[in-house]
mmCIF file of the protein (N, C-alpha, C, O) and its ligand, coordinates in Angstrom:
data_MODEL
# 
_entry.id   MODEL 
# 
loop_
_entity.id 
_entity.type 
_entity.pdbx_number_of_molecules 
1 polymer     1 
2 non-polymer 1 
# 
_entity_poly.entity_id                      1 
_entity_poly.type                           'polypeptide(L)' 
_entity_poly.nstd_linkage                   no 
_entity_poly.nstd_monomer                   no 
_entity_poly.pdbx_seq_one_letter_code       
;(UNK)(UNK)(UNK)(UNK)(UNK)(UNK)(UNK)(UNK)(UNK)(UNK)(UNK)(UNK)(UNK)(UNK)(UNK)(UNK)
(UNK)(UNK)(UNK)(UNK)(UNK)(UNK)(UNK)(UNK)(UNK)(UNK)(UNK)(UNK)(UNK)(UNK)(UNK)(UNK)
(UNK)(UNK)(UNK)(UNK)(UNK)(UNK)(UNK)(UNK)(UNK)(UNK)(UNK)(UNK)(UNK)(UNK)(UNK)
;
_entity_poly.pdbx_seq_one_letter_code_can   XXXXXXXXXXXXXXXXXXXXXXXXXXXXXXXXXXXXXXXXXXXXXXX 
_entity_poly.pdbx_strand_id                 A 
# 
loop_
_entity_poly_seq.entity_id 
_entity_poly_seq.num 
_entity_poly_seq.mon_id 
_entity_poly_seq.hetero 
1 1  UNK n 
1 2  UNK n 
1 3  UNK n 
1 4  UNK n 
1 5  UNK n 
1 6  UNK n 
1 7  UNK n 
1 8  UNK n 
1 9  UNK n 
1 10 UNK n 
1 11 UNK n 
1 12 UNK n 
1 13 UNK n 
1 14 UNK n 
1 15 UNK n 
1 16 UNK n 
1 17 UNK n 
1 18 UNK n 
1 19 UNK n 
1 20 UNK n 
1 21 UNK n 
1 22 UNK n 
1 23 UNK n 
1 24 UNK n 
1 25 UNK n 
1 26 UNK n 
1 27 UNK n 
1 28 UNK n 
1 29 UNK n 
1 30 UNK n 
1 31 UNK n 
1 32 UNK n 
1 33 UNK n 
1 34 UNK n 
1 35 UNK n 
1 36 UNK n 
1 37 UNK n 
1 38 UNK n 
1 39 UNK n 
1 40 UNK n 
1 41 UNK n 
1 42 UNK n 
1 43 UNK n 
1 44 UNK n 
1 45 UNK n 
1 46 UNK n 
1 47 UNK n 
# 
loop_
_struct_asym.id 
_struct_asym.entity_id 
A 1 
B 2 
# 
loop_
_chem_comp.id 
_chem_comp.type 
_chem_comp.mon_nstd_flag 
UNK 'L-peptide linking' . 
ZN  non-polymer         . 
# 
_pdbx_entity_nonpoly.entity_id   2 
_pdbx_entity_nonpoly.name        ? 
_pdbx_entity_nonpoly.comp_id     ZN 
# 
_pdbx_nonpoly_scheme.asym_id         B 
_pdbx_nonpoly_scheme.entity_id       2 
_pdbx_nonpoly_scheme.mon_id          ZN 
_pdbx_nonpoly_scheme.ndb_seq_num     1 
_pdbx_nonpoly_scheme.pdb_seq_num     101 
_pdbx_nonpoly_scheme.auth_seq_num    101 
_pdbx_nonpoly_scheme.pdb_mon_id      ZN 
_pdbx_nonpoly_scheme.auth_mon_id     ZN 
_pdbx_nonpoly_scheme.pdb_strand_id   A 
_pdbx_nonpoly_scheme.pdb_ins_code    . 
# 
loop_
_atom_site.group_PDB 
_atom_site.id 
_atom_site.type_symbol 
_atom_site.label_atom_id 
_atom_site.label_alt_id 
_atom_site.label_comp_id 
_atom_site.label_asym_id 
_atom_site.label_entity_id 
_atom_site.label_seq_id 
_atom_site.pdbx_PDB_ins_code 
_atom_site.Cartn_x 
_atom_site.Cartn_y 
_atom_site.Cartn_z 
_atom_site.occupancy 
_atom_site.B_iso_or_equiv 
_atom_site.pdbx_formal_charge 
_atom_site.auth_seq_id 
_atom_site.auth_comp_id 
_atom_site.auth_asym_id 
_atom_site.auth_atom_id 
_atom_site.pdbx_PDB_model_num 
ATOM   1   N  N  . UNK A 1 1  ? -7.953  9.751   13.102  1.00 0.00 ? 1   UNK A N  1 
ATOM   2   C  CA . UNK A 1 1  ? -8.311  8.388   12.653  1.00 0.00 ? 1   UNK A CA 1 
ATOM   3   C  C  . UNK A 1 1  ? -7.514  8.011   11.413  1.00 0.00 ? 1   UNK A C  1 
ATOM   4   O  O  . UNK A 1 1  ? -7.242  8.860   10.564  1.00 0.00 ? 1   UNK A O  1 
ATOM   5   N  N  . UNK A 1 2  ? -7.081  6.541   11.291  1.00 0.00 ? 2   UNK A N  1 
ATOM   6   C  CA . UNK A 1 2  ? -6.124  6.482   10.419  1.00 0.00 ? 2   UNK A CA 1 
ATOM   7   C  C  . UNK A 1 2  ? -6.544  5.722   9.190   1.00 0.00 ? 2   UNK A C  1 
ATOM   8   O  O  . UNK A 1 2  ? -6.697  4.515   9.376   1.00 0.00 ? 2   UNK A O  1 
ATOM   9   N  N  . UNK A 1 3  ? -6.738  6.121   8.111   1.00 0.00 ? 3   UNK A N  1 
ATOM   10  C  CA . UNK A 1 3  ? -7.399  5.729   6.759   1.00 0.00 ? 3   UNK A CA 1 
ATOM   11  C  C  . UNK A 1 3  ? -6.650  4.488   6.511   1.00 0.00 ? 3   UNK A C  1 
ATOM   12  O  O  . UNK A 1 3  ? -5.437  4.446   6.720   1.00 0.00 ? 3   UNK A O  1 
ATOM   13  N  N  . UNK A 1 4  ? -7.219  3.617   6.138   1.00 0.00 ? 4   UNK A N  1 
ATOM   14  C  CA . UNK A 1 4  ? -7.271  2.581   5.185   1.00 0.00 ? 4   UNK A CA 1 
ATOM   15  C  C  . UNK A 1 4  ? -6.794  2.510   3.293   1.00 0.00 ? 4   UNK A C  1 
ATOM   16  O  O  . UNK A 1 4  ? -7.603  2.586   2.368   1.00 0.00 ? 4   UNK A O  1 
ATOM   17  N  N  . UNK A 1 5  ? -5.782  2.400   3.206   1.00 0.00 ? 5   UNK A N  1 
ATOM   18  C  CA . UNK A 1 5  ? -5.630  2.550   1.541   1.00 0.00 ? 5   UNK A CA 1 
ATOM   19  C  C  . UNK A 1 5  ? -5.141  0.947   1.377   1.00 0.00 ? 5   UNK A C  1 
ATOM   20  O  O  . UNK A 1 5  ? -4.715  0.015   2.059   1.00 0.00 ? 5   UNK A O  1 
ATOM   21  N  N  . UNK A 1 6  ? -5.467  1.252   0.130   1.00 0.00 ? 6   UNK A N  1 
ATOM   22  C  CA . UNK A 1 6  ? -4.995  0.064   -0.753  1.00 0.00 ? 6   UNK A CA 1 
ATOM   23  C  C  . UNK A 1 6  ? -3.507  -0.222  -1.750  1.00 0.00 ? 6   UNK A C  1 
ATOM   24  O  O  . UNK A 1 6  ? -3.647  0.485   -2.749  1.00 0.00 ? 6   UNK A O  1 
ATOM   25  N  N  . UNK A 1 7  ? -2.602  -0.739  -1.807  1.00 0.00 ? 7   UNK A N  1 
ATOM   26  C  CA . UNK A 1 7  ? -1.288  -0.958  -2.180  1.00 0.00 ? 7   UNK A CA 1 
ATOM   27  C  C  . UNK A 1 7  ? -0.750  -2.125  -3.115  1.00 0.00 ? 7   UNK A C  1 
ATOM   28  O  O  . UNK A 1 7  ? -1.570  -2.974  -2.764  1.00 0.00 ? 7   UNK A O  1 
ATOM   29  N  N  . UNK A 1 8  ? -0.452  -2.370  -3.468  1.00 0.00 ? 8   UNK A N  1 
ATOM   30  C  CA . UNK A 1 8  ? -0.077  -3.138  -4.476  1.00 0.00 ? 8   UNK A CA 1 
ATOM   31  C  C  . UNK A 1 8  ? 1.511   -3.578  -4.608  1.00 0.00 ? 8   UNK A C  1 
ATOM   32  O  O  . UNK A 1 8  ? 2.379   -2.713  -4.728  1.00 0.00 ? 8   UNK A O  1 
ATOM   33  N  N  . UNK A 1 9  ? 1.801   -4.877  -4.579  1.00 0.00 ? 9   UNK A N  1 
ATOM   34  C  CA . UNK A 1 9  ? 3.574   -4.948  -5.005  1.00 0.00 ? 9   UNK A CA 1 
ATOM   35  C  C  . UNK A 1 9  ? 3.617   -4.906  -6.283  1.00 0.00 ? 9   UNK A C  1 
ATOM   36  O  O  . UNK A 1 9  ? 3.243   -5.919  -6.876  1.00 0.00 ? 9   UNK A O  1 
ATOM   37  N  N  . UNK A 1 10 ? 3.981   -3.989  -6.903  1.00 0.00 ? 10  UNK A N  1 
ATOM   38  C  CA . UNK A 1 10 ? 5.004   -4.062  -8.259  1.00 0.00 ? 10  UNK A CA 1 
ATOM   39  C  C  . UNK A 1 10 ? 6.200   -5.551  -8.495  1.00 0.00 ? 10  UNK A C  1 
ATOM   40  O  O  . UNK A 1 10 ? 6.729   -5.793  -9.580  1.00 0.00 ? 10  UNK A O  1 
ATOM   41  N  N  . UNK A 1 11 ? 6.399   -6.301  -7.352  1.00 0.00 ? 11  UNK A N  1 
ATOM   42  C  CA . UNK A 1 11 ? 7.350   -7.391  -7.798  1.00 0.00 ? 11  UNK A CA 1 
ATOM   43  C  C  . UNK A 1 11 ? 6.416   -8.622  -7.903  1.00 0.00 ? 11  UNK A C  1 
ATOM   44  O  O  . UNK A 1 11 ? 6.327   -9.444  -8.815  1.00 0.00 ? 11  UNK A O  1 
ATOM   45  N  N  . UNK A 1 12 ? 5.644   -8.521  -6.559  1.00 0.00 ? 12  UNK A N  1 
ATOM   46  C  CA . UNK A 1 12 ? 4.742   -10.415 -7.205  1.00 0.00 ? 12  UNK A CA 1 
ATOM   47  C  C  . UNK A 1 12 ? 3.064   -10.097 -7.266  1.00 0.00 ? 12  UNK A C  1 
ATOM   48  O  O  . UNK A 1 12 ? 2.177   -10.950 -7.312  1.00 0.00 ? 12  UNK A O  1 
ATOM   49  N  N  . UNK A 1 13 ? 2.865   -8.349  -7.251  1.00 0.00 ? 13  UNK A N  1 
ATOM   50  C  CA . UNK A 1 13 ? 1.253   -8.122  -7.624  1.00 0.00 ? 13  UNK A CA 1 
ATOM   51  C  C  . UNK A 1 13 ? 0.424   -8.506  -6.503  1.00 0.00 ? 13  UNK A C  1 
ATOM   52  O  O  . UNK A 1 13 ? -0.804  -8.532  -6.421  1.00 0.00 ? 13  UNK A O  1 
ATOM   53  N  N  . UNK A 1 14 ? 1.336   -8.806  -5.634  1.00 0.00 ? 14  UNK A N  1 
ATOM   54  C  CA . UNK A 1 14 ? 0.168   -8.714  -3.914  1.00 0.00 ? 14  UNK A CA 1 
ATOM   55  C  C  . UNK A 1 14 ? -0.530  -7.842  -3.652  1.00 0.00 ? 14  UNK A C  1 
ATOM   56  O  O  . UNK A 1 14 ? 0.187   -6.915  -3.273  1.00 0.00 ? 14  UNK A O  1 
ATOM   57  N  N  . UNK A 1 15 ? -1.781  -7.506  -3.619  1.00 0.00 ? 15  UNK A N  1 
ATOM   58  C  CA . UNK A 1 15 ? -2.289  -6.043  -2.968  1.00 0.00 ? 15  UNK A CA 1 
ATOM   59  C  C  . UNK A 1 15 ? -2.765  -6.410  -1.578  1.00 0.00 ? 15  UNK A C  1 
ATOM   60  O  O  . UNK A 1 15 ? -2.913  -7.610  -1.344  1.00 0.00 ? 15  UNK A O  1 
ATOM   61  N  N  . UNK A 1 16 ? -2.946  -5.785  -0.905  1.00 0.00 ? 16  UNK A N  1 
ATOM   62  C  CA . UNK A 1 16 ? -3.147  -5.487  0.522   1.00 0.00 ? 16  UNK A CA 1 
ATOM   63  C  C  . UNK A 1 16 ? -3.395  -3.925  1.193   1.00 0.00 ? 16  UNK A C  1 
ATOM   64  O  O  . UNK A 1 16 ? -3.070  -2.798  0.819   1.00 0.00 ? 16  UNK A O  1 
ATOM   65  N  N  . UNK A 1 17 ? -3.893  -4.279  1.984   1.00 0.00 ? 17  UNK A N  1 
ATOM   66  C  CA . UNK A 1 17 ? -4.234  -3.146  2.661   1.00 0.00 ? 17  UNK A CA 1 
ATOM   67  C  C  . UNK A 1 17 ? -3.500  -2.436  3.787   1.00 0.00 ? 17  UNK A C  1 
ATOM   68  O  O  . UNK A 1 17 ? -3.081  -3.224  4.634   1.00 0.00 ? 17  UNK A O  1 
ATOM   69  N  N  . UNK A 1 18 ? -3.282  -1.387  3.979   1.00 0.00 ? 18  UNK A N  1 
ATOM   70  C  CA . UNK A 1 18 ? -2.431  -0.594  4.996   1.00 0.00 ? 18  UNK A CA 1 
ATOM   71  C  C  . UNK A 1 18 ? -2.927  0.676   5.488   1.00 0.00 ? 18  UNK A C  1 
ATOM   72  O  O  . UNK A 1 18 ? -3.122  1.504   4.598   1.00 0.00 ? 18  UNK A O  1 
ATOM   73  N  N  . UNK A 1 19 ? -3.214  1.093   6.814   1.00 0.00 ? 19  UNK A N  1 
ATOM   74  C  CA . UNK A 1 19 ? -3.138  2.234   7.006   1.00 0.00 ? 19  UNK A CA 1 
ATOM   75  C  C  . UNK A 1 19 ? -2.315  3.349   6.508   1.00 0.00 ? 19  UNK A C  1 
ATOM   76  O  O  . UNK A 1 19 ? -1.098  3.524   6.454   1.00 0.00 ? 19  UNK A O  1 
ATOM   77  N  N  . UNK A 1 20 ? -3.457  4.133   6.118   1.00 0.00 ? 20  UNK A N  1 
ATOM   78  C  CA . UNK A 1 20 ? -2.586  5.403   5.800   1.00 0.00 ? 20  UNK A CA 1 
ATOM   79  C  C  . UNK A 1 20 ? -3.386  6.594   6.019   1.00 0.00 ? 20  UNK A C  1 
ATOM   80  O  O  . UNK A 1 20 ? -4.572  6.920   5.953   1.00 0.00 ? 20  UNK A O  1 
ATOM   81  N  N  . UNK A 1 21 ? -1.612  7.417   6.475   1.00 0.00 ? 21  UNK A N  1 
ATOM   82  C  CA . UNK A 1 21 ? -2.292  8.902   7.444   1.00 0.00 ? 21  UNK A CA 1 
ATOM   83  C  C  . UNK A 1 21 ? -1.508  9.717   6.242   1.00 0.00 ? 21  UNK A C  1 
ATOM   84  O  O  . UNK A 1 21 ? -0.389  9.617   5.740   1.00 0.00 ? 21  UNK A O  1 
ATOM   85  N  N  . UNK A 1 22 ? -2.612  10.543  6.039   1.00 0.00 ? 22  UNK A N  1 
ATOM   86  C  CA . UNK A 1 22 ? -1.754  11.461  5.098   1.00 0.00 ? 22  UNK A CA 1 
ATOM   87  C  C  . UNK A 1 22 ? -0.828  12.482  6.010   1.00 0.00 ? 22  UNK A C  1 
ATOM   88  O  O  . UNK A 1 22 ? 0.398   12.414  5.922   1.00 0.00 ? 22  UNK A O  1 
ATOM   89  N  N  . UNK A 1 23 ? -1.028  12.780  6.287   1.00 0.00 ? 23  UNK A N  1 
ATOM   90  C  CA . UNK A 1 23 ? -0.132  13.657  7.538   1.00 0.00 ? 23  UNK A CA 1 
ATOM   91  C  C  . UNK A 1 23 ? 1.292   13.255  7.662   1.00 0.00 ? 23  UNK A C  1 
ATOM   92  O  O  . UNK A 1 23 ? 2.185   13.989  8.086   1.00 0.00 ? 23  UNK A O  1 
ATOM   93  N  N  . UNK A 1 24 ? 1.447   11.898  7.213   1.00 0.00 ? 24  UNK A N  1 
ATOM   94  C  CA . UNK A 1 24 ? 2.584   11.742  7.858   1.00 0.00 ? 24  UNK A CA 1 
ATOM   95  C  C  . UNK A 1 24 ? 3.775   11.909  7.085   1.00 0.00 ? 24  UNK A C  1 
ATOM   96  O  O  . UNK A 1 24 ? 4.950   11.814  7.441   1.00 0.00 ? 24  UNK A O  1 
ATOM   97  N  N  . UNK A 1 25 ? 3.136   12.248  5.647   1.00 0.00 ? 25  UNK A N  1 
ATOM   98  C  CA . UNK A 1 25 ? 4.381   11.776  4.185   1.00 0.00 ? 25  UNK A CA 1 
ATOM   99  C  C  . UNK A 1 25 ? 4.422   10.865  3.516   1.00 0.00 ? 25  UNK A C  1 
ATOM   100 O  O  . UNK A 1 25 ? 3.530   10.026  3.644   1.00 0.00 ? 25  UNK A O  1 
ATOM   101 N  N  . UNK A 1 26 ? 5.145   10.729  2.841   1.00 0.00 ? 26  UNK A N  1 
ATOM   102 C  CA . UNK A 1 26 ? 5.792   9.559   2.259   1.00 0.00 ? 26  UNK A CA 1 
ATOM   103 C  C  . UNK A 1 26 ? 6.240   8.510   3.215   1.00 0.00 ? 26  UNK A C  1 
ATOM   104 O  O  . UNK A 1 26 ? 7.130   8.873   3.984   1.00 0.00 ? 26  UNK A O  1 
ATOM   105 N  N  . UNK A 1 27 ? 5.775   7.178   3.341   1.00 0.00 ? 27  UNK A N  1 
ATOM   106 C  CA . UNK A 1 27 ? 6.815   6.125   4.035   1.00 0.00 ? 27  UNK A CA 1 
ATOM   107 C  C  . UNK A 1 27 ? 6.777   5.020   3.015   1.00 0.00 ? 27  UNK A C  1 
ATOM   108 O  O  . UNK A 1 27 ? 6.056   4.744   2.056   1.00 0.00 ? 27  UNK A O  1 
ATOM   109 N  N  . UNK A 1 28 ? 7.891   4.465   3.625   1.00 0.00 ? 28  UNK A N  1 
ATOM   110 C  CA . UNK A 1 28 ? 8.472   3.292   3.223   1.00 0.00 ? 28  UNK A CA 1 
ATOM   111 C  C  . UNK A 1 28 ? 7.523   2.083   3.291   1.00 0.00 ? 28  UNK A C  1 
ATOM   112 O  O  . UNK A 1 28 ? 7.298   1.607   4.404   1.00 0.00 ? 28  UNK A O  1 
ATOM   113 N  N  . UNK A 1 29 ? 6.933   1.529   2.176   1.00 0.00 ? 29  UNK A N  1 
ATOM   114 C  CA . UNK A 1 29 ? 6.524   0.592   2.330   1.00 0.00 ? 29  UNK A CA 1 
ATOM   115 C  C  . UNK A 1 29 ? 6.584   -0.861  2.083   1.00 0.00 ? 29  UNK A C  1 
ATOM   116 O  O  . UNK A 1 29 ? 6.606   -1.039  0.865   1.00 0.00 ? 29  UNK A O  1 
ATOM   117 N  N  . UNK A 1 30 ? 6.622   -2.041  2.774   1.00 0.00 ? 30  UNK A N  1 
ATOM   118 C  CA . UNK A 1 30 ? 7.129   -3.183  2.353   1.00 0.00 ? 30  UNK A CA 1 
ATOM   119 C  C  . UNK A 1 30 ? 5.430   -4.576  1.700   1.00 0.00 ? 30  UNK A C  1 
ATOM   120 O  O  . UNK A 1 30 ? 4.236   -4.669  1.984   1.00 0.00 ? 30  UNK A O  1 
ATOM   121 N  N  . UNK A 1 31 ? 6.322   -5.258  0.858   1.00 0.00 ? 31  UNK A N  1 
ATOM   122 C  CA . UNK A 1 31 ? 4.875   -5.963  0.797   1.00 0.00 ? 31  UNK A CA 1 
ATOM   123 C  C  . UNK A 1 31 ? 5.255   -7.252  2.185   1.00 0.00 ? 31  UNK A C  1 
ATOM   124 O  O  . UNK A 1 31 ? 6.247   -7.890  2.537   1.00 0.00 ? 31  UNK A O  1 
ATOM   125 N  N  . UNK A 1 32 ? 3.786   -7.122  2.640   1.00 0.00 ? 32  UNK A N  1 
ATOM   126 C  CA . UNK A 1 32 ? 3.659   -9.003  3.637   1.00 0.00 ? 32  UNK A CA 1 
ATOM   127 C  C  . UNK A 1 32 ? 4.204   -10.079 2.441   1.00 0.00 ? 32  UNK A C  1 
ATOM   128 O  O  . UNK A 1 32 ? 4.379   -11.023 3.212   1.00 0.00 ? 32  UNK A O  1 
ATOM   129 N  N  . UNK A 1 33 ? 4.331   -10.253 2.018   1.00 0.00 ? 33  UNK A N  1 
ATOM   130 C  CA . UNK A 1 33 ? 4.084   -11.362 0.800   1.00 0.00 ? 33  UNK A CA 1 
ATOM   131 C  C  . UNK A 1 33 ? 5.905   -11.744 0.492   1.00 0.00 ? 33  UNK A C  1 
ATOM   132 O  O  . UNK A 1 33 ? 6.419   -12.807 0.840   1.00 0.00 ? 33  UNK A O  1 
ATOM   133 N  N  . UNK A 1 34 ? 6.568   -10.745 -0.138  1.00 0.00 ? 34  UNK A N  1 
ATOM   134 C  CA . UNK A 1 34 ? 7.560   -11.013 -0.574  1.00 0.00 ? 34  UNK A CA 1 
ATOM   135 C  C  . UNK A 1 34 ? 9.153   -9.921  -0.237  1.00 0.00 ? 34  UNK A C  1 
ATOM   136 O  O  . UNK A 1 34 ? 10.277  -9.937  -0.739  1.00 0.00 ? 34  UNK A O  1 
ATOM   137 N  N  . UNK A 1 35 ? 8.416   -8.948  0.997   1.00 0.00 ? 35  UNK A N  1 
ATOM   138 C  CA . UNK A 1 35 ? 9.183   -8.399  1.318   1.00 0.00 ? 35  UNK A CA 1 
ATOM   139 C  C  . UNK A 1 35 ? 9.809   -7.128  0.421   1.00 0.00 ? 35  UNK A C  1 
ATOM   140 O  O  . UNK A 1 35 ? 10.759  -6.461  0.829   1.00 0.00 ? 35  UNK A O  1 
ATOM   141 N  N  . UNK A 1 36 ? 9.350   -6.965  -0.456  1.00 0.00 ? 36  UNK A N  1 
ATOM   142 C  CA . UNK A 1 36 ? 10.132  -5.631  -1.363  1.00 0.00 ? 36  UNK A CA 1 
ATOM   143 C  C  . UNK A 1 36 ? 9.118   -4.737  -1.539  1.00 0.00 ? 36  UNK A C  1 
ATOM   144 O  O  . UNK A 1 36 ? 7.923   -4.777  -1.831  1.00 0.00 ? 36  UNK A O  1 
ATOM   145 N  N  . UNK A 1 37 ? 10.356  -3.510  -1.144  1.00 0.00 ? 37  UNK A N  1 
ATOM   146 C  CA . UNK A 1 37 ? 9.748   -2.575  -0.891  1.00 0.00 ? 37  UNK A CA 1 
ATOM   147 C  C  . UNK A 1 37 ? 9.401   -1.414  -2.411  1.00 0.00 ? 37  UNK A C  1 
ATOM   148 O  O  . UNK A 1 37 ? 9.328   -0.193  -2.269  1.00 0.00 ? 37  UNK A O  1 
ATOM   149 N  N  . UNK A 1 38 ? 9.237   -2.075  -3.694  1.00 0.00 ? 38  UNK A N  1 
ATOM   150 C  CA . UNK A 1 38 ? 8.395   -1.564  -4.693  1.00 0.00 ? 38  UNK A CA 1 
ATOM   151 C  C  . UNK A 1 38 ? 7.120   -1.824  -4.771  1.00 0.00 ? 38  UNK A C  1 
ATOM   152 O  O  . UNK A 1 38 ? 6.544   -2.580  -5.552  1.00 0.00 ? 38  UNK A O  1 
ATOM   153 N  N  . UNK A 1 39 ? 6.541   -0.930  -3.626  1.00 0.00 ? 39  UNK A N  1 
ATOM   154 C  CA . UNK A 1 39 ? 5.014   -0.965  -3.486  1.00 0.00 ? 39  UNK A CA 1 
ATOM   155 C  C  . UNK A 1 39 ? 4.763   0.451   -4.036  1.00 0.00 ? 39  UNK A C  1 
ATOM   156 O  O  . UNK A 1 39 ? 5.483   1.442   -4.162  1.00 0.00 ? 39  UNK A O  1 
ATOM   157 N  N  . UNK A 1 40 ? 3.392   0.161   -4.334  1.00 0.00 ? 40  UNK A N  1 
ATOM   158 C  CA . UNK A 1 40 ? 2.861   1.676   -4.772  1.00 0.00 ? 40  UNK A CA 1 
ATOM   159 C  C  . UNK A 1 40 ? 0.993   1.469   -4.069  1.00 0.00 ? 40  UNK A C  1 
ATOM   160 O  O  . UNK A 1 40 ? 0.397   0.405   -3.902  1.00 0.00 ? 40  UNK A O  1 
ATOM   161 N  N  . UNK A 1 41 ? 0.528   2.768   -3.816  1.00 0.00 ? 41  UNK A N  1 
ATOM   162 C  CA . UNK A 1 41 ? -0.404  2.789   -3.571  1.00 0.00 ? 41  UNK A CA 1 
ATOM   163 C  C  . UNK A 1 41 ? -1.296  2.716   -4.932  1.00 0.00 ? 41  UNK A C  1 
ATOM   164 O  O  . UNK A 1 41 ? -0.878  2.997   -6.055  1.00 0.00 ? 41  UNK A O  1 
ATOM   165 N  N  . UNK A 1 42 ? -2.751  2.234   -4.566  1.00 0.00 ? 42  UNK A N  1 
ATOM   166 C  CA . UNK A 1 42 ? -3.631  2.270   -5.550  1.00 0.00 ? 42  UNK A CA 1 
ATOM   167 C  C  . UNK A 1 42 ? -4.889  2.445   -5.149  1.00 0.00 ? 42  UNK A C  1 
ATOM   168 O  O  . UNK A 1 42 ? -5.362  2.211   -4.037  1.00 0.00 ? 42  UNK A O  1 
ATOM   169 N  N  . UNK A 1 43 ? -5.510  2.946   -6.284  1.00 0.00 ? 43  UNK A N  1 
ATOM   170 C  CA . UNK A 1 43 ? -7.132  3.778   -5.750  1.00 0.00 ? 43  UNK A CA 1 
ATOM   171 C  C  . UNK A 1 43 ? -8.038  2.484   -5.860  1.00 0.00 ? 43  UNK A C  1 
ATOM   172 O  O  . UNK A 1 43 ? -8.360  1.902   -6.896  1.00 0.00 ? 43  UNK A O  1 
ATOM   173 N  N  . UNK A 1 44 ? -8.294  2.241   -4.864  1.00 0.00 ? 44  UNK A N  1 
ATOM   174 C  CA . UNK A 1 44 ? -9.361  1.552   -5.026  1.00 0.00 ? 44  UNK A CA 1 
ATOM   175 C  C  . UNK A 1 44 ? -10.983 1.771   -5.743  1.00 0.00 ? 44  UNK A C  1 
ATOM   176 O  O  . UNK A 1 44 ? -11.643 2.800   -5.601  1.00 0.00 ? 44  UNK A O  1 
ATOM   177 N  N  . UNK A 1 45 ? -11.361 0.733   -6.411  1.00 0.00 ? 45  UNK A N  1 
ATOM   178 C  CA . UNK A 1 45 ? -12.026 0.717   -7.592  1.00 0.00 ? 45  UNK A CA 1 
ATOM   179 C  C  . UNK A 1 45 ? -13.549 0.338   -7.368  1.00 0.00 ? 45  UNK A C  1 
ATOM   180 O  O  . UNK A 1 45 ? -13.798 -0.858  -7.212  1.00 0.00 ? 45  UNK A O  1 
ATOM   181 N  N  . UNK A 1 46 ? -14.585 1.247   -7.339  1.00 0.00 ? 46  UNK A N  1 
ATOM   182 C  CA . UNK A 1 46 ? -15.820 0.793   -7.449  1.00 0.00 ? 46  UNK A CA 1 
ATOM   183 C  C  . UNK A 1 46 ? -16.414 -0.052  -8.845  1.00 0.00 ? 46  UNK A C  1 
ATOM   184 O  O  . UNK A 1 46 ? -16.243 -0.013  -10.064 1.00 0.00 ? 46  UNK A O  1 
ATOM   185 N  N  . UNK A 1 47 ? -16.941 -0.564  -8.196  1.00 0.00 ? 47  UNK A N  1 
ATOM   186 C  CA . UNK A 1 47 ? -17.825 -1.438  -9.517  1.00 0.00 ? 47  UNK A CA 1 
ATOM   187 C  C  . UNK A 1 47 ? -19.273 -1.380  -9.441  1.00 0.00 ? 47  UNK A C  1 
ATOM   188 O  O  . UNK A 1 47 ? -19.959 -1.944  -10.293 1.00 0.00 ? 47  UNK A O  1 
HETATM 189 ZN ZN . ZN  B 2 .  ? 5.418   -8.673  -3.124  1.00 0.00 2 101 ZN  A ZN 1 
# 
């Protein structure tokens, strides 16, 4: 089953959501928004 994480663009601060398999490595990720691929994952935050 393939987890759900949370991501963020470093260029226009879009976050969004993406599957993610840890299994698979490192991939390449692009933002929907503005197309560049300085995304970083981020922990999503209880309140
Ligand atoms: Zn972006």
């Amino acid at each position: 089953m393939a987890e759900e994480a949370n991501f963020k663009c470093l260029r226009c601060g879009q976050e969004f959501k993406l599957p993610y398999d840890p299994k698979a490595g490192p991939q390449e990720r692009t933002c929907p928004k503005c197309r560049s691929n300085s995304v970083r994952r981020i922990k999503e935050q209880k309140k």
